[in-house]
TIVEXDREN-914019 format. One record per residue (C-alpha): residue number from 1; residue in three letters; z, y, x. Coordinates in steps of 0.001 Angstrom, whole numbers. Last residue first. Layout:
BEGIN
{node NUM 'ALA' {Z Y X}}
...
***
This chain:
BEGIN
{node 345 'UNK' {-111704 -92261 -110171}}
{node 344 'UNK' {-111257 -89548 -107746}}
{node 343 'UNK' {-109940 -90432 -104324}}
{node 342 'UNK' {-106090 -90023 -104307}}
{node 341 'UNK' {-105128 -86681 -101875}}
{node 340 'UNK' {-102464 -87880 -98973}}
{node 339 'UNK' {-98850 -87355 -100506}}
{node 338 'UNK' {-97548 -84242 -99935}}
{node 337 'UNK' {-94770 -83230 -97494}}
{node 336 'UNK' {-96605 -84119 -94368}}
{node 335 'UNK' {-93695 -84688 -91619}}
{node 334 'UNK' {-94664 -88432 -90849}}
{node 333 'UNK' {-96384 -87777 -87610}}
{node 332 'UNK' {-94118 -85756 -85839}}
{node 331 'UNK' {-92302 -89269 -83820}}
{node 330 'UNK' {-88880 -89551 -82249}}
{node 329 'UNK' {-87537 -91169 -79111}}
{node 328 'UNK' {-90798 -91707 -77269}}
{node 327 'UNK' {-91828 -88093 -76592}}
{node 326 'UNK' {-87710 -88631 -75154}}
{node 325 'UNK' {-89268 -91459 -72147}}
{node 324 'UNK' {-85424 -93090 -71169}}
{node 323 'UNK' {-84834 -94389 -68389}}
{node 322 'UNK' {-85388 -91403 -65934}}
{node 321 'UNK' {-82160 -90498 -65547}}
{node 320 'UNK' {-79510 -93259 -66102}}
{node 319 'UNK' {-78327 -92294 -69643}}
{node 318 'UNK' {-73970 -90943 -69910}}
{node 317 'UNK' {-74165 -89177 -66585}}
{node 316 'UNK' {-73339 -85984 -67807}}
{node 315 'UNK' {-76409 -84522 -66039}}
{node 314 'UNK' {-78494 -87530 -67955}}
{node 313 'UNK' {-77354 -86881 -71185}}
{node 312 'UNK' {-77984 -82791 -70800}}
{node 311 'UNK' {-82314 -84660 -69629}}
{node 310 'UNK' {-82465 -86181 -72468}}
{node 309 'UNK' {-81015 -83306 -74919}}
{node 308 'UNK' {-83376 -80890 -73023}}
{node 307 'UNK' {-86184 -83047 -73647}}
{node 306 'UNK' {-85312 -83786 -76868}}
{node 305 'UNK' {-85430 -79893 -77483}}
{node 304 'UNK' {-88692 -79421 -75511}}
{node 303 'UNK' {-90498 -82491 -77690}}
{node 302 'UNK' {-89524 -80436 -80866}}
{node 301 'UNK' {-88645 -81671 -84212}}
{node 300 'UNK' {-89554 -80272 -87893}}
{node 299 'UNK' {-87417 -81739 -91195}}
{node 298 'UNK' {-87950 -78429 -92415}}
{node 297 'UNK' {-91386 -76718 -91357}}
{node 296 'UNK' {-91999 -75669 -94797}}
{node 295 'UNK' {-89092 -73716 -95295}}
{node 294 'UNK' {-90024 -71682 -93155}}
{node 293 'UNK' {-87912 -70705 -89847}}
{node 292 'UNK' {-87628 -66855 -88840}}
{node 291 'UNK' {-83774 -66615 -89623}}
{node 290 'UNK' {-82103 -70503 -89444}}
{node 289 'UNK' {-83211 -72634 -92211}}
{node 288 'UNK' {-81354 -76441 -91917}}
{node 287 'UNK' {-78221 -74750 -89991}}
{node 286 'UNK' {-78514 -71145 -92164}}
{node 285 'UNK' {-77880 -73560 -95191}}
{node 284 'UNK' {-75896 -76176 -93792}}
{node 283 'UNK' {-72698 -73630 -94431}}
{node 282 'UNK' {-72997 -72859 -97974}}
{node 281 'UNK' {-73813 -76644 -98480}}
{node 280 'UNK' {-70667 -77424 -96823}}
{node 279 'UNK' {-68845 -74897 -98941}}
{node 278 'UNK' {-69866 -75948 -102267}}
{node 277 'UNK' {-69374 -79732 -101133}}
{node 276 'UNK' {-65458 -78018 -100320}}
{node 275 'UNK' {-65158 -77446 -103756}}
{node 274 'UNK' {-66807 -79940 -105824}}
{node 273 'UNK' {-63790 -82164 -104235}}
{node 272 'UNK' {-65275 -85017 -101405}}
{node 271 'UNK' {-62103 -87318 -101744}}
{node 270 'UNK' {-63699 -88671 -104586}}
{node 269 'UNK' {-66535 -90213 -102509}}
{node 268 'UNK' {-69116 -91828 -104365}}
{node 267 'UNK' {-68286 -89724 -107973}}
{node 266 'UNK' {-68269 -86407 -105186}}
{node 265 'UNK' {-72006 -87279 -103663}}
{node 264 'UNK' {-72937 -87709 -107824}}
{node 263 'UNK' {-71515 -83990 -108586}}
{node 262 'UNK' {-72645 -82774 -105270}}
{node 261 'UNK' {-75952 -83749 -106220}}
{node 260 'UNK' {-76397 -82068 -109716}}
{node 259 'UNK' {-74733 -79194 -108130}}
{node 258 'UNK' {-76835 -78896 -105378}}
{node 257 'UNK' {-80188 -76328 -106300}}
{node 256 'UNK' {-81835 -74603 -102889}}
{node 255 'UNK' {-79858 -76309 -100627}}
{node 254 'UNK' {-80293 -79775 -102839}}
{node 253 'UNK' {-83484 -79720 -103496}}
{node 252 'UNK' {-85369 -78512 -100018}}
{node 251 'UNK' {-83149 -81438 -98933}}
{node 250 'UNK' {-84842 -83982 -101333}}
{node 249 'UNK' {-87847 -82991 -100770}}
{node 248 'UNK' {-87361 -83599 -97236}}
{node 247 'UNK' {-86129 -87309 -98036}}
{node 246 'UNK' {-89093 -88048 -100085}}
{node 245 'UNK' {-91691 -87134 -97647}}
{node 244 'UNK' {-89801 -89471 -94854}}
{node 243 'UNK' {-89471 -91946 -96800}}
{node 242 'UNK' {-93015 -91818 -98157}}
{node 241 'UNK' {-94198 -91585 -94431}}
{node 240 'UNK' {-91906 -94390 -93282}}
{node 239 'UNK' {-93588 -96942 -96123}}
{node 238 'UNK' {-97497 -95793 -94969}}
{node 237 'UNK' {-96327 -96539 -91579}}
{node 236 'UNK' {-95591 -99856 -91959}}
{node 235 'UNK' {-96659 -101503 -88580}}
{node 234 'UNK' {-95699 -99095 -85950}}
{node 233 'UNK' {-93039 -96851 -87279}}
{node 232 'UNK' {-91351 -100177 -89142}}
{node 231 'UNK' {-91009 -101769 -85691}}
{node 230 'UNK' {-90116 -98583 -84374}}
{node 229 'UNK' {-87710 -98973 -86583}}
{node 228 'UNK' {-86593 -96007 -88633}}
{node 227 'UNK' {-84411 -92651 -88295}}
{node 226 'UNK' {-83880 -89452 -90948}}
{node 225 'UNK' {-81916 -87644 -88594}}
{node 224 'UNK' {-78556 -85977 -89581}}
{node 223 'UNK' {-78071 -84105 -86517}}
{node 222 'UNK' {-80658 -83026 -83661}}
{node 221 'UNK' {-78413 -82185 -80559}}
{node 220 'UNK' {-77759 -78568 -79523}}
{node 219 'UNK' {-75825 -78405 -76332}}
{node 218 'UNK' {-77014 -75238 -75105}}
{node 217 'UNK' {-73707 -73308 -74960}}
{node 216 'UNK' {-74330 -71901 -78398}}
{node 215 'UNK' {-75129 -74872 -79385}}
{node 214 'UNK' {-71514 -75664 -79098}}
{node 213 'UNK' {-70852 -73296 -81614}}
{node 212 'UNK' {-67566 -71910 -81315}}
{node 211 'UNK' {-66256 -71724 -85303}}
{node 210 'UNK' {-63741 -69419 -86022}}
{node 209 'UNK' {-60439 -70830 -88383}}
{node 208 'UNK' {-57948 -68097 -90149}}
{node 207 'UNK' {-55242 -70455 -91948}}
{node 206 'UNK' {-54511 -69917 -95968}}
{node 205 'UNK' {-54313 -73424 -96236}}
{node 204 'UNK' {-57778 -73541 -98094}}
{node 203 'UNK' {-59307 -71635 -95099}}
{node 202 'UNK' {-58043 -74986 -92545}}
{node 201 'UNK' {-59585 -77128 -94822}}
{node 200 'UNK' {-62816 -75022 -95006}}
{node 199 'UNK' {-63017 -74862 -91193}}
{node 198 'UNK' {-62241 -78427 -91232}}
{node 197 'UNK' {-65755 -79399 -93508}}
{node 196 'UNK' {-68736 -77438 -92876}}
{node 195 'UNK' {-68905 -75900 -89261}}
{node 194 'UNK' {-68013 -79211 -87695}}
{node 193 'UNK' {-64985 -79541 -86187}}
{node 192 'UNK' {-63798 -80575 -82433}}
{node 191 'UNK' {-59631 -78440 -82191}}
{node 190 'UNK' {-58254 -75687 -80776}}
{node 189 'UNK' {-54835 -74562 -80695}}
{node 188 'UNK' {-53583 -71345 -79208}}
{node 187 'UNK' {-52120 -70787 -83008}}
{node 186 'UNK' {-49975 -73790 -83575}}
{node 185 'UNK' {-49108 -75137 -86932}}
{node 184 'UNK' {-51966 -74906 -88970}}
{node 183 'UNK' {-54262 -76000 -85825}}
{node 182 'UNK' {-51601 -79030 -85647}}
{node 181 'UNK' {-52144 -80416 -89143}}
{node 180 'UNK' {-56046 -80148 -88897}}
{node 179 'UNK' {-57171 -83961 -89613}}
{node 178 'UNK' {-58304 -86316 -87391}}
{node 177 'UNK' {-56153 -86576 -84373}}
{node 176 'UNK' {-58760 -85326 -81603}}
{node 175 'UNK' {-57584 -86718 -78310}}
{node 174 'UNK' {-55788 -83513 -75717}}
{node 173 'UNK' {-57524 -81475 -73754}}
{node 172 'UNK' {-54632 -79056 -72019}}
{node 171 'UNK' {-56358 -75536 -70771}}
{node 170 'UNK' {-56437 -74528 -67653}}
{node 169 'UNK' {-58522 -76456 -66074}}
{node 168 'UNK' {-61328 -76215 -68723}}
{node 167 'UNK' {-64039 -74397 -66218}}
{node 166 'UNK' {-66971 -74769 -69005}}
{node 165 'UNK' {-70124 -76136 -68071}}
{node 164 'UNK' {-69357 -79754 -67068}}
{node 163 'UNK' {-66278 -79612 -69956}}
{node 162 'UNK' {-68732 -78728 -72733}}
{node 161 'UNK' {-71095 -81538 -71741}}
{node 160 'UNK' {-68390 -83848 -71941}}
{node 159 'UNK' {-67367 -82929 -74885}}
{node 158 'UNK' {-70813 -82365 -76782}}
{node 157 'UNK' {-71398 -86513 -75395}}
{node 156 'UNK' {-68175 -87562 -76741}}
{node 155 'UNK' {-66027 -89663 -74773}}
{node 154 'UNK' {-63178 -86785 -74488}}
{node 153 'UNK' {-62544 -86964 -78387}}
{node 152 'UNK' {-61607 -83362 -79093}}
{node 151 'UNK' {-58428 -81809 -78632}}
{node 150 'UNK' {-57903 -78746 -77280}}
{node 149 'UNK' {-54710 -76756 -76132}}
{node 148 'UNK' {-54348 -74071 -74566}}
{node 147 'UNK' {-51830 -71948 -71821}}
{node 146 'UNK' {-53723 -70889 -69236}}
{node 145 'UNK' {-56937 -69456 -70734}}
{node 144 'UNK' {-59563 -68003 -68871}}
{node 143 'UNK' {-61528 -70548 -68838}}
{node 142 'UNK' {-61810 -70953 -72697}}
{node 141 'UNK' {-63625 -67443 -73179}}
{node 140 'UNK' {-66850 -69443 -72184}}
{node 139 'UNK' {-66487 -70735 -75863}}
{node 138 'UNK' {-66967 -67894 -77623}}
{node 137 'UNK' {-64726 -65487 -79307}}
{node 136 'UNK' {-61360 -66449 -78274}}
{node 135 'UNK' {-59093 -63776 -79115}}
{node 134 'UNK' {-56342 -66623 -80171}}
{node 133 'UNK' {-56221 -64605 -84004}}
{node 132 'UNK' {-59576 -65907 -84715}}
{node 131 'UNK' {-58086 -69189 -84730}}
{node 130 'UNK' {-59905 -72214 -83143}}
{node 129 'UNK' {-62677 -74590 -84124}}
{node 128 'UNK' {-65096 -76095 -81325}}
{node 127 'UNK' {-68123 -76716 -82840}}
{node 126 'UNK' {-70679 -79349 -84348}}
{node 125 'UNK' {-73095 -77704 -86892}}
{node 124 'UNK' {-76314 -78768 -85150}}
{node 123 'UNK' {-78947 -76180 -85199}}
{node 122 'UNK' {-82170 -77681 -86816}}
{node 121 'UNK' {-80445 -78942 -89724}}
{node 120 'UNK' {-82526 -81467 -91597}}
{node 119 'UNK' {-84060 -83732 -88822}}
{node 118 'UNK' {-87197 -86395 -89703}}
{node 117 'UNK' {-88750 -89049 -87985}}
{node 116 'UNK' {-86278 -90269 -85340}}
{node 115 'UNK' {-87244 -93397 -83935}}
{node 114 'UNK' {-85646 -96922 -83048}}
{node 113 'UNK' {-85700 -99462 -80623}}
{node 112 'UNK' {-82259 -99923 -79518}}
{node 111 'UNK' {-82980 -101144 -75860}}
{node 110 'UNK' {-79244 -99625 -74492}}
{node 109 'UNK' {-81047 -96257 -73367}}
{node 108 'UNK' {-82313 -95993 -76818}}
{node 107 'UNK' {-78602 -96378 -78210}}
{node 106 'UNK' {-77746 -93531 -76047}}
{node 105 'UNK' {-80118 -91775 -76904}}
{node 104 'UNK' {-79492 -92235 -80541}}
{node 103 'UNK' {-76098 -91691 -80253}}
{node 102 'UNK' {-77220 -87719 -79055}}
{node 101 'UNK' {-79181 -87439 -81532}}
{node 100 'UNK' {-77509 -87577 -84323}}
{node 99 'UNK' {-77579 -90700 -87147}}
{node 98 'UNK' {-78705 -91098 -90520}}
{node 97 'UNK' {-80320 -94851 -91049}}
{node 96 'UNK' {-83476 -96781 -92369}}
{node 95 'UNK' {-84357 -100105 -93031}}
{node 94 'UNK' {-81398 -101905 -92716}}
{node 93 'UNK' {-80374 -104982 -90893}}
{node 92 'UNK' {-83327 -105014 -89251}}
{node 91 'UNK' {-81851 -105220 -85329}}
{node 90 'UNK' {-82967 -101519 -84851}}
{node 89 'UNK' {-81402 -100544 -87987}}
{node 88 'UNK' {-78367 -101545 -87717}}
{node 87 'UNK' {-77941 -100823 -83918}}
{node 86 'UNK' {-78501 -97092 -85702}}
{node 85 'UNK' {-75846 -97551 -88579}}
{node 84 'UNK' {-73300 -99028 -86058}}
{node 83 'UNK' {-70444 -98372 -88480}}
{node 82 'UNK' {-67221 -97349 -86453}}
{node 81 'UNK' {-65536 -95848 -88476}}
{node 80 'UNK' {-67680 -95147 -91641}}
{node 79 'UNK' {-71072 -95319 -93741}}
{node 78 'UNK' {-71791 -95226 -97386}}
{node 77 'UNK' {-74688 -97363 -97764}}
{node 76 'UNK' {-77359 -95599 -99518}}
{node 75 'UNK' {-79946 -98276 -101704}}
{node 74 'UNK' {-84030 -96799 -102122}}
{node 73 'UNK' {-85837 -98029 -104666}}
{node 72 'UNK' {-89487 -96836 -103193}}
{node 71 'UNK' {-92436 -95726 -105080}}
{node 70 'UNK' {-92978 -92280 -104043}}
{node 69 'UNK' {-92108 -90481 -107087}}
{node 68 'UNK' {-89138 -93288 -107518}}
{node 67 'UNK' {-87500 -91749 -103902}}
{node 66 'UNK' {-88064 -88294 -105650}}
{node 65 'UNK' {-85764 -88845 -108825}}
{node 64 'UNK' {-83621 -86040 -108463}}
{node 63 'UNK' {-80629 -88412 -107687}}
{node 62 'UNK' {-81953 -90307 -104492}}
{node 61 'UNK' {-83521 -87549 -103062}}
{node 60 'UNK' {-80821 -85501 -103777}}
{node 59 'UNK' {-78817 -87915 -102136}}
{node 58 'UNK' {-80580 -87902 -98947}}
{node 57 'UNK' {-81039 -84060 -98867}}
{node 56 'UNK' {-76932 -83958 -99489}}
{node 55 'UNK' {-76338 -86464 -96455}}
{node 54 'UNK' {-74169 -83713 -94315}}
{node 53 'UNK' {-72778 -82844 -97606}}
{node 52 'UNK' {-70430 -85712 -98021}}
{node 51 'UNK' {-71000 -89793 -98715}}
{node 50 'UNK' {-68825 -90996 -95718}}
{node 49 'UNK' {-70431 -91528 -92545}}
{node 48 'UNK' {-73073 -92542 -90631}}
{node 47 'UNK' {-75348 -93533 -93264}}
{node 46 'UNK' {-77307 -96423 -94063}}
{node 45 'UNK' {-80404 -96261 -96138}}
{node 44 'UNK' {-81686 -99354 -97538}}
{node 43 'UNK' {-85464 -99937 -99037}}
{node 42 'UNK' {-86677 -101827 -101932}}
{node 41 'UNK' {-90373 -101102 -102957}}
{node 40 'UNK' {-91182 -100092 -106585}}
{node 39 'UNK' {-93613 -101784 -108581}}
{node 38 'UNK' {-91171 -104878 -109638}}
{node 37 'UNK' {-89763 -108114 -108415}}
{node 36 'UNK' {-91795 -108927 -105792}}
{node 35 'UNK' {-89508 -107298 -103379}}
{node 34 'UNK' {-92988 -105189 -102056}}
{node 33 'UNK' {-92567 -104181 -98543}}
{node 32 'UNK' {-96537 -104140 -98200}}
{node 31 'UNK' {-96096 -106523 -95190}}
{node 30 'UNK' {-94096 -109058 -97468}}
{node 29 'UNK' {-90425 -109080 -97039}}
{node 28 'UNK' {-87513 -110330 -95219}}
{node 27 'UNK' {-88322 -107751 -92481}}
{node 26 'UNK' {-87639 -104924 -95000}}
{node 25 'UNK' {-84656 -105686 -95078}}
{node 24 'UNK' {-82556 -106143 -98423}}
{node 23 'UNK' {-79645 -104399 -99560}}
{node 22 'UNK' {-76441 -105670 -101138}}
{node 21 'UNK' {-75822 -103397 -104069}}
{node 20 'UNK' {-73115 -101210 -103857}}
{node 19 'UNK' {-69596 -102403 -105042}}
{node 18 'UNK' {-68644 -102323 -100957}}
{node 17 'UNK' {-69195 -98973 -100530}}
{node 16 'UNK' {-66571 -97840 -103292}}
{node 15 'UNK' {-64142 -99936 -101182}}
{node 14 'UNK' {-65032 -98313 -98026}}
{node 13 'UNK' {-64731 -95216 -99193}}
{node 12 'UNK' {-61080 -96037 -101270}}
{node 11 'UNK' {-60161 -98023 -98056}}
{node 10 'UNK' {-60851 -95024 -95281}}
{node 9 'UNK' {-60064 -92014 -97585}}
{node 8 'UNK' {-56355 -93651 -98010}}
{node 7 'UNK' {-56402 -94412 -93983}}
{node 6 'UNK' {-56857 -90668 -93836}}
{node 5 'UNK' {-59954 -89777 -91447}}
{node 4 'UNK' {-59505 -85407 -92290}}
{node 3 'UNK' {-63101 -84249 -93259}}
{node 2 'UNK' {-64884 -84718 -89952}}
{node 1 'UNK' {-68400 -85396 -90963}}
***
């Protein structure tokens, strides 16, 4: 989600996402969802960024047919600066968005009600990316540095967490620019990344990038999340479900077979090249299906990890402890992958 934020990626992106087709909320229709206009139910998916690999299981979905399978017309809205895809969906706007984790809380602590129902990665890719050639080989190495630089975006929940637990005082943190200019031109550079788009950037200039996993450090929020209303949670589960058992599919799809998908994700967002999709998907892989975890249990959440992400939020001071309930910040019960059983005719 960090593929260099040219203002030439920002207009064509934006521009492509303003030819899609106006979506409709589900709370300007009948209780079944129906449009009236046909058999299959209208829904809108916003994202939180740029079409890339990050939303490959949602496209899949979308491309492989699966969304039809369970009735729905589904409508992705490319996302971008500064889209509020999760206020978006708690105020109706859409009916479903992609978001992390850590916004959601934050979101939940501001009366956003809204619920995760699904994650695809179970380790989150964000990381700190620096040059193998610094000697840096995890992030704890950082304090004993004297003479660093880091930039990251300072606000950010995984940045302030990372600067409670690491001793960063000597080491300059400088704001994130966007791109990875500097990190080819400087070596005890370090720059915010996520494991499947700079690193490749900085490869394709002939650079040597390692990623520092900030879960690695125990900051490992839920990304890409599949999240509704609770509204929509509530009173239409039967919708959220088929969303939910659509979306998974999808994702099993498009890690296991995603050319079909990157080609479509790539006609959305030119300046997504068939190349680096092959590398993101290379590189959600172990994220979405890390050793020992079945394929069947994708999309899986635990209440100990949003406990632990509650309770990080609160230590950083970003949630007021104790306003926020995390069992009440996502919801297991629409991770069936197969339709329930018709009764026989």
């Amino acid at each position: 989600m960090n593929v260099s934020r040219g203002w030439l990626t920002v207009a064509l992106c934006l521009a492509i996402g303003c030819q899609a087709e106006k979506p409709t909320s589900l709370s300007d229709r009948g209780d079944d969802g129906s449009s009236g206009q046909s058999q299959l139910i209208d829904v809108s998916l916003a994202l939180n960024w740029f079409p890339e690999a990050e939303h490959g299981g949602y496209y899949a979905a979308l491309v492989h047919g699966y969304y039809e399978e369970e009735g729905l017309r589904v409508t992705i809205r490319p996302g971008g600066p500064k889209v509020p895809v999760i206020s978006d969906v708690a105020e109706g706007k859409v009916d479903f968005g992609v978001d992390n984790a850590d916004k959601l809380l934050l979101l939940r602590a501001q009366q956003a009600e809204v619920v995760a129902v699904m994650s695809p990665l179970q380790n989150s890719p964000r990381c700190i990316m620096v040059h193998k050639s610094s000697g840096l080989t995890k992030l704890e190495d950082l304090a004993q540095k004297k003479s660093f630089t880091l930039a990251m975006n300072s606000g950010q929940p995984f940045a302030q967490y990372l600067k409670k637990v690491v001793n960063l005082d000597g080491v300059q943190v400088v704001n994130y620019p966007g791109n990875v200019a500097q990190f080819l031109e400087q070596t005890d550079y370090g720059q915010q990344a996520y494991s499947f788009s700079e690193p490749f950037l900085a490869e394709r200039e002939k650079s040597d990038p390692l990623c520092l996993m900030l879960s690695d450090i125990g900051f490992n929020a839920y990304t890409s999340l599949l999240i509704a209303r609770q509204e929509a949670v509530s009173q239409k589960p039967d919708l959220v479900a088929r969303m939910t058992r659509a979306s998974i599919k999808g994702w099993k799809k498009y890690l296991a077979e995603p050319d079909q998908t990157n080609k479509y994700i790539h006609e959305q967002n030119p300046e997504m090249g068939m190349e680096i999709l092959a590398y993101g998907v290379n590189a959600l892989r172990p994220l979405c299906l890390p050793t020992g975890f079945d394929e069947s249990q994708l999309g899986m959440m635990t209440a100990e990890r949003w406990q632990t992400l509650t309770d990080q939020m609160g230590e950083i001071g970003l949630i007021k402890p104790g306003t926020i309930k995390s069992g009440e910040t996502f919801s297991l019960a629409f991770l069936k992958t197969e339709p329930a059983t018709k009764p026989a005719e």
